[in-house]
Structure formats: structure tokens, C-alpha cells
Backbone as XML, in Angstrom:
<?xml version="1.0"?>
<chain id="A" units="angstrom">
  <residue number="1" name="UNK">
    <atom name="N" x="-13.902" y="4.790" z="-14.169"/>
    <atom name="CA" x="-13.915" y="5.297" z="-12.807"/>
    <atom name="C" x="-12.864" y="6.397" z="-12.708"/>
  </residue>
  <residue number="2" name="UNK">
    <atom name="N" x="-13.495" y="7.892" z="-12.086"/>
    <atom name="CA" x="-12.139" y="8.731" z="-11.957"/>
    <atom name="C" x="-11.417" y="7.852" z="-10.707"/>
  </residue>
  <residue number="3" name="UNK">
    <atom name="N" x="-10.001" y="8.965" z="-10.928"/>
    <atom name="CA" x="-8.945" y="8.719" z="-9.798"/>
    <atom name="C" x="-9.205" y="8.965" z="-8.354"/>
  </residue>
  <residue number="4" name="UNK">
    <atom name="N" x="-10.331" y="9.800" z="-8.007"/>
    <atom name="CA" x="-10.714" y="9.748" z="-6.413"/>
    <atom name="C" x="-11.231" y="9.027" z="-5.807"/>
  </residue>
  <residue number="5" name="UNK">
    <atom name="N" x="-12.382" y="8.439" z="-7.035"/>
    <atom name="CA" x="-13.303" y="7.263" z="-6.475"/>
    <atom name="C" x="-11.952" y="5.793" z="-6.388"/>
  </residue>
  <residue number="6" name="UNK">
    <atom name="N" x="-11.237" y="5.925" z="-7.063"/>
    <atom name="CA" x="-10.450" y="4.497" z="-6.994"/>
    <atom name="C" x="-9.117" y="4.951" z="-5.503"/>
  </residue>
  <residue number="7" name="UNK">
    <atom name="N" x="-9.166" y="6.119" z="-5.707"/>
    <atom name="CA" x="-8.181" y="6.405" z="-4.729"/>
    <atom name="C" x="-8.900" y="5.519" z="-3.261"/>
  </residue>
  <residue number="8" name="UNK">
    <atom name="N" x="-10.117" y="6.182" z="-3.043"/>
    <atom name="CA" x="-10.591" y="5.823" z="-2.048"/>
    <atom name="C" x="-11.413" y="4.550" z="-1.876"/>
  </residue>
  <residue number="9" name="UNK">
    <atom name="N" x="-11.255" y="3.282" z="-2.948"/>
    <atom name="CA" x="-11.803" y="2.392" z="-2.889"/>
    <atom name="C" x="-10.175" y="1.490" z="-2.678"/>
  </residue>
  <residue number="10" name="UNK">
    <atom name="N" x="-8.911" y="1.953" z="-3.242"/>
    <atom name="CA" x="-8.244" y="1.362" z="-2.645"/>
    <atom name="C" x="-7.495" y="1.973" z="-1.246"/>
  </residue>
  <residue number="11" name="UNK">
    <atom name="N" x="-8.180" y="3.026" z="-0.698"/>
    <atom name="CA" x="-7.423" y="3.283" z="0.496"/>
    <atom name="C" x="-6.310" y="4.292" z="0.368"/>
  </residue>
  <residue number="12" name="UNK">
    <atom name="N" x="-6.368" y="5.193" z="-0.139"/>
    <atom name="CA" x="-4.876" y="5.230" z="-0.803"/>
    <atom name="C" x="-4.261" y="5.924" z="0.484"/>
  </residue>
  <residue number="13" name="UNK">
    <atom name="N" x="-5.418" y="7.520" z="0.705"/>
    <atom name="CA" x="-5.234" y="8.189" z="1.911"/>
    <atom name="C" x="-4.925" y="7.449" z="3.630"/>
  </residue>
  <residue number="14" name="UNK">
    <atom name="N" x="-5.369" y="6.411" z="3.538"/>
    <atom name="CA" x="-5.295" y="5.915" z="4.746"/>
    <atom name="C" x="-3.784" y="4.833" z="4.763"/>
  </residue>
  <residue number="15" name="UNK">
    <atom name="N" x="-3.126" y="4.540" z="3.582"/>
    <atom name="CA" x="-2.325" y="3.729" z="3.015"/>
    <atom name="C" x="-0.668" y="5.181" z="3.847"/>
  </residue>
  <residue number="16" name="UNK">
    <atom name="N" x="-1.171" y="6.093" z="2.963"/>
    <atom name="CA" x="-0.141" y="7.170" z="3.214"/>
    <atom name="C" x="-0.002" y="7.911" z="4.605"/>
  </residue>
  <residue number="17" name="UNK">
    <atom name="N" x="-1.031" y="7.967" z="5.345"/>
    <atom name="CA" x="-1.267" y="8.088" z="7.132"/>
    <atom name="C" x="-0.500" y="6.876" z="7.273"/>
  </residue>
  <residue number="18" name="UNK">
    <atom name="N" x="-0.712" y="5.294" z="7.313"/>
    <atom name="CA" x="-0.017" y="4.263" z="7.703"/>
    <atom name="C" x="1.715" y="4.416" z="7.407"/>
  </residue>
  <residue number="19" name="UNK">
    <atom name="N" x="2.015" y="4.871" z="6.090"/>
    <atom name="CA" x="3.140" y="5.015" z="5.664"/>
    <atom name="C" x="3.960" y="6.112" z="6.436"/>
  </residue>
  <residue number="20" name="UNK">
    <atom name="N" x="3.618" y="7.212" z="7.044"/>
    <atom name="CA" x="4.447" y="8.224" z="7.588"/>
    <atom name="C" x="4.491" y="7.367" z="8.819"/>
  </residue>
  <residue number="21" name="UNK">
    <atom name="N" x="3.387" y="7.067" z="9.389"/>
    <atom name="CA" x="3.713" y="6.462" z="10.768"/>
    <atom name="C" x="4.422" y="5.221" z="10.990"/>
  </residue>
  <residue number="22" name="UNK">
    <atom name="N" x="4.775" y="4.364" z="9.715"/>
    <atom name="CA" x="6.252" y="3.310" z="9.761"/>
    <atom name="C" x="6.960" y="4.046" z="9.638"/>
  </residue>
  <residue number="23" name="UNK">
    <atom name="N" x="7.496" y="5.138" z="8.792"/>
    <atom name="CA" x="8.197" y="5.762" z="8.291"/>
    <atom name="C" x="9.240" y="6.393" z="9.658"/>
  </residue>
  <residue number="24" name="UNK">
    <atom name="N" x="8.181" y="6.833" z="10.567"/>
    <atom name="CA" x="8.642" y="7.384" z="11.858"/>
    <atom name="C" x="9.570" y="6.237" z="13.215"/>
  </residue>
  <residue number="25" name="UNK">
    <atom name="N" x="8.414" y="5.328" z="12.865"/>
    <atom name="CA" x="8.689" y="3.812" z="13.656"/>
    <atom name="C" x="10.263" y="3.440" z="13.078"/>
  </residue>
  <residue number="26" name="UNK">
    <atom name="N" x="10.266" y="3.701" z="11.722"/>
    <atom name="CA" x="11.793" y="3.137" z="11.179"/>
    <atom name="C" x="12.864" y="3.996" z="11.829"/>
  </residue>
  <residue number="27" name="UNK">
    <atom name="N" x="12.453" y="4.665" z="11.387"/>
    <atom name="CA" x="13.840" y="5.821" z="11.653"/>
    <atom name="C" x="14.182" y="5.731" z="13.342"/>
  </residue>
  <residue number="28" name="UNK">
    <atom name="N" x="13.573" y="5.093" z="14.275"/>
    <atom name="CA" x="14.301" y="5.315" z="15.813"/>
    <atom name="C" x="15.627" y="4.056" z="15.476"/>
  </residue>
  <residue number="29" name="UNK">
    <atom name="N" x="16.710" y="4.512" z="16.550"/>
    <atom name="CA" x="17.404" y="3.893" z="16.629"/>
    <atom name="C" x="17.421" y="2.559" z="16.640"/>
  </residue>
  <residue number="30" name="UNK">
    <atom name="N" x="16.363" y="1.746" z="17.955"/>
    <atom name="CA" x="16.229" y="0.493" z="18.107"/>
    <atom name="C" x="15.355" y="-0.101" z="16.847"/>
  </residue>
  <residue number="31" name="UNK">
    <atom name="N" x="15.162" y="0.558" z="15.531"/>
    <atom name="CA" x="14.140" y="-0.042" z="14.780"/>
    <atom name="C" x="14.892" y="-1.744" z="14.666"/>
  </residue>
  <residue number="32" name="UNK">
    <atom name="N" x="15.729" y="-1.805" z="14.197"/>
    <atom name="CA" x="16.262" y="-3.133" z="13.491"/>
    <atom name="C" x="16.749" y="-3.930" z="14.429"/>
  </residue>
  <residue number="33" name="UNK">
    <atom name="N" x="16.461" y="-3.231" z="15.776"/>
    <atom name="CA" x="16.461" y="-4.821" z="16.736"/>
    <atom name="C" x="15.389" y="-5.117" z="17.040"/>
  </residue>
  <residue number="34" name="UNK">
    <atom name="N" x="14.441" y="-5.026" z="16.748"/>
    <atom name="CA" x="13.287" y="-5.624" z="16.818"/>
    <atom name="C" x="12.981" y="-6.802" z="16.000"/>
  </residue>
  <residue number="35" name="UNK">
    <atom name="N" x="12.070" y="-7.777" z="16.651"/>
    <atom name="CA" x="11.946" y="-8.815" z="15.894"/>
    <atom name="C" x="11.276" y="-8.826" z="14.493"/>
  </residue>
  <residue number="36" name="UNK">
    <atom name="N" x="10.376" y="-7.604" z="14.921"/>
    <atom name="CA" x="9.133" y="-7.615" z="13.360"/>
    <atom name="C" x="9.837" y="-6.683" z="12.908"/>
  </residue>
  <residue number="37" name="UNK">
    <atom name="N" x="10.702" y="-6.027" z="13.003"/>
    <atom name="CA" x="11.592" y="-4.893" z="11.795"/>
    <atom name="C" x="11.093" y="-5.506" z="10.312"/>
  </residue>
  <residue number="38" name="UNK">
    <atom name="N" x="11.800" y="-6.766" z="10.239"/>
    <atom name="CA" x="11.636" y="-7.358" z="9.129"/>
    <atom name="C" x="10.362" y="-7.040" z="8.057"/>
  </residue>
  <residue number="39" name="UNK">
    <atom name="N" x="8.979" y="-7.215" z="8.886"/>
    <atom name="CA" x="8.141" y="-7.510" z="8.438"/>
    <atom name="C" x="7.637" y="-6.244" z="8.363"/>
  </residue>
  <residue number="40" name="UNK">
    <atom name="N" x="7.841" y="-5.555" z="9.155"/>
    <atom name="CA" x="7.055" y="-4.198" z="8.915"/>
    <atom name="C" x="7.818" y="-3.120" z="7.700"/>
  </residue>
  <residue number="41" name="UNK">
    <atom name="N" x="9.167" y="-3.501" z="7.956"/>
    <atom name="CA" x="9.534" y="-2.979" z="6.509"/>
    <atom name="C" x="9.233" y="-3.449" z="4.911"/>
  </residue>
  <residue number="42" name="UNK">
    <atom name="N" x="8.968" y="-4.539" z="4.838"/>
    <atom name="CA" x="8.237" y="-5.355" z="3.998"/>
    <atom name="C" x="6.756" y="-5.129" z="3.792"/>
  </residue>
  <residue number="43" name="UNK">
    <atom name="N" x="6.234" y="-4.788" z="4.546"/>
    <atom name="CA" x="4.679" y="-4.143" z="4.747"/>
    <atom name="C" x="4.948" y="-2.982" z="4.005"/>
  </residue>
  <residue number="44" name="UNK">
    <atom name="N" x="5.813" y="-1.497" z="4.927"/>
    <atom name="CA" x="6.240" y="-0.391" z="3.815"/>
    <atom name="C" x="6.579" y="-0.491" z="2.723"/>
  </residue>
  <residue number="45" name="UNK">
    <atom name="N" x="7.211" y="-1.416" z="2.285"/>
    <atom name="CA" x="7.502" y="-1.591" z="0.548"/>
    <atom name="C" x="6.007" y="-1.963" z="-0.271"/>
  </residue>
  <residue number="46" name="UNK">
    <atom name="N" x="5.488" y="-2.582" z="0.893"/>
    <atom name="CA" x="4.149" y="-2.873" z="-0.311"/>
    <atom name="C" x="3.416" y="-1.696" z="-0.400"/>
  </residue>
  <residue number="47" name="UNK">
    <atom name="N" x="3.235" y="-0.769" z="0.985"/>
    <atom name="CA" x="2.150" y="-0.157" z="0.635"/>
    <atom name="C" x="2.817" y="1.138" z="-0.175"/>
  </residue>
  <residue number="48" name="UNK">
    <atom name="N" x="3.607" y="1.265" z="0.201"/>
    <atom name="CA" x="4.818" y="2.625" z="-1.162"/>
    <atom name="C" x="4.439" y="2.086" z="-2.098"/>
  </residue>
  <residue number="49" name="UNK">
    <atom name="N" x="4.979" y="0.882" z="-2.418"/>
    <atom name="CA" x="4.956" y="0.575" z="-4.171"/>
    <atom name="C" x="3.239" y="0.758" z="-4.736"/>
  </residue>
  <residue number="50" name="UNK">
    <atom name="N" x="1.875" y="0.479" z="-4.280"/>
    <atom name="CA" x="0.961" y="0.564" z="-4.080"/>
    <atom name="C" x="0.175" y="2.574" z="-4.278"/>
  </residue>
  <residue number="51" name="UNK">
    <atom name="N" x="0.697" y="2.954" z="-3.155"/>
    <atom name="CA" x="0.546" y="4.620" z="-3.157"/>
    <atom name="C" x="1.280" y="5.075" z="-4.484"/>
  </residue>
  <residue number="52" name="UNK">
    <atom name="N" x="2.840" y="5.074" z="-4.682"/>
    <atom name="CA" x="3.221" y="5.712" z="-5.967"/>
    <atom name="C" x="2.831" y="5.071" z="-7.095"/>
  </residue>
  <residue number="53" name="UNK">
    <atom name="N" x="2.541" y="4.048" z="-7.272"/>
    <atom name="CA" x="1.737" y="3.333" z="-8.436"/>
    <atom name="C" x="0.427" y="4.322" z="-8.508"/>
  </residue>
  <residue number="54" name="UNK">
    <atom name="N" x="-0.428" y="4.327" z="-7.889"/>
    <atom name="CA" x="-1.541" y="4.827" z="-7.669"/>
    <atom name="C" x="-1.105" y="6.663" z="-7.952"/>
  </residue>
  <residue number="55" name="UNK">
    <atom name="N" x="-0.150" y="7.097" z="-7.646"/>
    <atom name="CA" x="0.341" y="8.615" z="-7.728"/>
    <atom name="C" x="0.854" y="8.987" z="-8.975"/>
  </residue>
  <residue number="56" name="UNK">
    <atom name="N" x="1.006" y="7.854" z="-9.808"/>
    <atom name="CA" x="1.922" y="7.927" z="-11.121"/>
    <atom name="C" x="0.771" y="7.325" z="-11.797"/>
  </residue>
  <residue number="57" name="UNK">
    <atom name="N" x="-0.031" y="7.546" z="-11.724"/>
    <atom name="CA" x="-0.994" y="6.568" z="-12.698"/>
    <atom name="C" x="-1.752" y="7.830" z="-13.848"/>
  </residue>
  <residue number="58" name="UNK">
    <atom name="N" x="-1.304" y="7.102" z="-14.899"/>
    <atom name="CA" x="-1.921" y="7.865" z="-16.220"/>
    <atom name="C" x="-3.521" y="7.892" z="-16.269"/>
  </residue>
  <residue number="59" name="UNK">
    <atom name="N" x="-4.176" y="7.939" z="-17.213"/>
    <atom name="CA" x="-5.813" y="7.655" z="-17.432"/>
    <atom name="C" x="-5.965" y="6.093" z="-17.893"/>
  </residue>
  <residue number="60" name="UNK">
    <atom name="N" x="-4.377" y="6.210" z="-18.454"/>
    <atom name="CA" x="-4.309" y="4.382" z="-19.266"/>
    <atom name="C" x="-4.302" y="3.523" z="-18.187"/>
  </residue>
  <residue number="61" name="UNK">
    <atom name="N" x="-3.504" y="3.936" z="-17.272"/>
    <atom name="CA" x="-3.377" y="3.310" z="-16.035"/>
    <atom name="C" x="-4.012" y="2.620" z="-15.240"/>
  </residue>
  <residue number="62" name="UNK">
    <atom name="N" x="-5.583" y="3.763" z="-15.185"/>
    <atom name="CA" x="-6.221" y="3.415" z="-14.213"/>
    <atom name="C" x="-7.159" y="2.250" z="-14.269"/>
  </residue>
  <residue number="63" name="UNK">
    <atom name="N" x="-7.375" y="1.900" z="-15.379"/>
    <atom name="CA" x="-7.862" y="0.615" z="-16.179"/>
    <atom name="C" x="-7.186" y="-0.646" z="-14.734"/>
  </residue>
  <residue number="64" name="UNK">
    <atom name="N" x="-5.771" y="-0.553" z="-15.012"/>
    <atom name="CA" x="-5.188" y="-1.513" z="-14.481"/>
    <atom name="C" x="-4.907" y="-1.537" z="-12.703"/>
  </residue>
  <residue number="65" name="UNK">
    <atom name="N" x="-5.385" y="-0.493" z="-12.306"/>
    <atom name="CA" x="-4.991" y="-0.131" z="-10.585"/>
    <atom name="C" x="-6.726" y="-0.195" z="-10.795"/>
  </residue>
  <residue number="66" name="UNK">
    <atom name="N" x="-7.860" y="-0.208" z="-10.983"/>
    <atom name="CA" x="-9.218" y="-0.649" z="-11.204"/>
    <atom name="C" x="-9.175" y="-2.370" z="-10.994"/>
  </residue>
  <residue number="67" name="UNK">
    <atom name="N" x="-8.423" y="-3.000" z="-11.662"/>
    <atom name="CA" x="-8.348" y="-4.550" z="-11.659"/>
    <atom name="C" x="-8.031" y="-4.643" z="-10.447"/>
  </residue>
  <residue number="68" name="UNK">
    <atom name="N" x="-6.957" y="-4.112" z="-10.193"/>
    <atom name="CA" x="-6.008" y="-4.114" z="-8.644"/>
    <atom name="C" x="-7.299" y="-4.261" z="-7.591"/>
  </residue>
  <residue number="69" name="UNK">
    <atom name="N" x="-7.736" y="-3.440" z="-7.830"/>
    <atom name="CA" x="-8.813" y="-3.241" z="-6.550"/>
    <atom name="C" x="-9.690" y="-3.783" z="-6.351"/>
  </residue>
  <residue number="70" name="UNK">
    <atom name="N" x="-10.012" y="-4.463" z="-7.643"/>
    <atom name="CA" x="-10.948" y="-5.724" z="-7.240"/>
    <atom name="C" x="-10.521" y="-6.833" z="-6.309"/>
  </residue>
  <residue number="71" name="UNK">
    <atom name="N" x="-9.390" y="-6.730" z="-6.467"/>
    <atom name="CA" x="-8.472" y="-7.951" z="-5.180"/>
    <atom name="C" x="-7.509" y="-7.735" z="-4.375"/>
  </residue>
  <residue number="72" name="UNK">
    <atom name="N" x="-8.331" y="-6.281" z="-3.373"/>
    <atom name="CA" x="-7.546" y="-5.673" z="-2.514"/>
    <atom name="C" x="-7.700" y="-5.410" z="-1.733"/>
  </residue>
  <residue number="73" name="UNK">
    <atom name="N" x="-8.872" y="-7.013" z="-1.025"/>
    <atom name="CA" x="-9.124" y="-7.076" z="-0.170"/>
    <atom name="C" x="-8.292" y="-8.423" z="1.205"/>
  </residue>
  <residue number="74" name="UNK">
    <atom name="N" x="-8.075" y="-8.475" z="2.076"/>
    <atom name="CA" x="-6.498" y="-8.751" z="2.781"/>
    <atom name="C" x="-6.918" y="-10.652" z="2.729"/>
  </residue>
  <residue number="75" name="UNK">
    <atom name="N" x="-8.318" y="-11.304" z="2.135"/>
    <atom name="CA" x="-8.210" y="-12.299" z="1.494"/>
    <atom name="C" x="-7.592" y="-12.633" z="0.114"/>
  </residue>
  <residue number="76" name="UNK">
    <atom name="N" x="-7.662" y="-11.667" z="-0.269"/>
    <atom name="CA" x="-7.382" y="-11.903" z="-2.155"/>
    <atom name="C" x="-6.315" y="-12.357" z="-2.148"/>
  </residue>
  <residue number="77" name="UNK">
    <atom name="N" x="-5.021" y="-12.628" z="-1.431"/>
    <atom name="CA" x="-4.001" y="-12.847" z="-1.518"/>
    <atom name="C" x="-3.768" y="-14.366" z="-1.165"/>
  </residue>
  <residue number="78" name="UNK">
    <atom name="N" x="-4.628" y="-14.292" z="-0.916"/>
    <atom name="CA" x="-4.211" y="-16.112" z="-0.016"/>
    <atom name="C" x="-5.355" y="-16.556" z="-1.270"/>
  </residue>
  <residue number="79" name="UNK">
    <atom name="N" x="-4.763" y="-18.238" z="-1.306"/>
    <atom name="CA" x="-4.786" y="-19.607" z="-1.875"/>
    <atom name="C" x="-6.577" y="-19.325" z="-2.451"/>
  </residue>
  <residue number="80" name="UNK">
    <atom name="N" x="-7.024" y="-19.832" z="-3.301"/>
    <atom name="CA" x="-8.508" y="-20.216" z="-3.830"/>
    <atom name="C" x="-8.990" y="-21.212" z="-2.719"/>
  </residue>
  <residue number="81" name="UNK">
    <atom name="N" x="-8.207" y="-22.710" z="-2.920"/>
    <atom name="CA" x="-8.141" y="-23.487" z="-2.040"/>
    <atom name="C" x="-7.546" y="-23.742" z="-0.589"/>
  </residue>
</chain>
């Protein structure tokens, strides 16, 4: 699979729209008194680590961000059982 078709089967473009707009949300003053600060910065770490993975990805790579995407859907993460 090239890199556009996987780009856009994992979202990547819509990953990096989401990312500027925490990005913006962080930076106000009151960010870290908020209750979900926590979580939404934790959200940004996933989807960064996710986008530059995906931005740094060799041809060898894509083998393995291909696997990724088979289970990158917002069940895949939770329990079998």
C-alpha cells in the first residue's frame, strides 16, 4: 500500500487539523485548570506520536503503520472480552 492510501485510511490529515486545534486549546492561560487538561493532553501525545510515526515512516516502515491500521479503529483498544 503507498503512503497516501494509508495516510488516509489512518486519518492522518484529520489527526493533524485535531492536533493544531489542542495545540491552540493548550497554550491559553486557563489550560491546566481545567479538569480534562489531563486527558486532552494525553490524547495530544497519542495522536503526535501517531502523525510523526506516520511522517517518519520509511517504505520498511510502512509494512508496520499498515498493521497499525488494521486496529485503528476506537474499539481495537479495549478488552476481546
Amino acid at each position: 500500500m503507498d503512503k497516501k492510501k494509508l495516510g488516509a485510511i489512518l486519518h492522518i490529515e484529520e489527526k493533524k487539523i485535531e492536533l493544531n486545534k489542542i495545540e491552540k486549546q493548550m497554550a491559553t492561560p486557563d489550560f491546566w485548570q481545567k479538569t480534562d487538561a489531563h486527558q486532552i493532553a494525553t490524547h495530544y501525545s497519542e495522536l503526535k506520536k501517531i502523525v510523526d510515526r506516520f511522517n517518519e515512516a520509511s517504505d520498511a516502515n510502512l509494512k508496520i503503520l499498515e498493521t497499525q491500521a488494521l486496529f485503528s479503529e476506537p474499539h481495537d483498544q479495549s478488552p476481546a472480552i
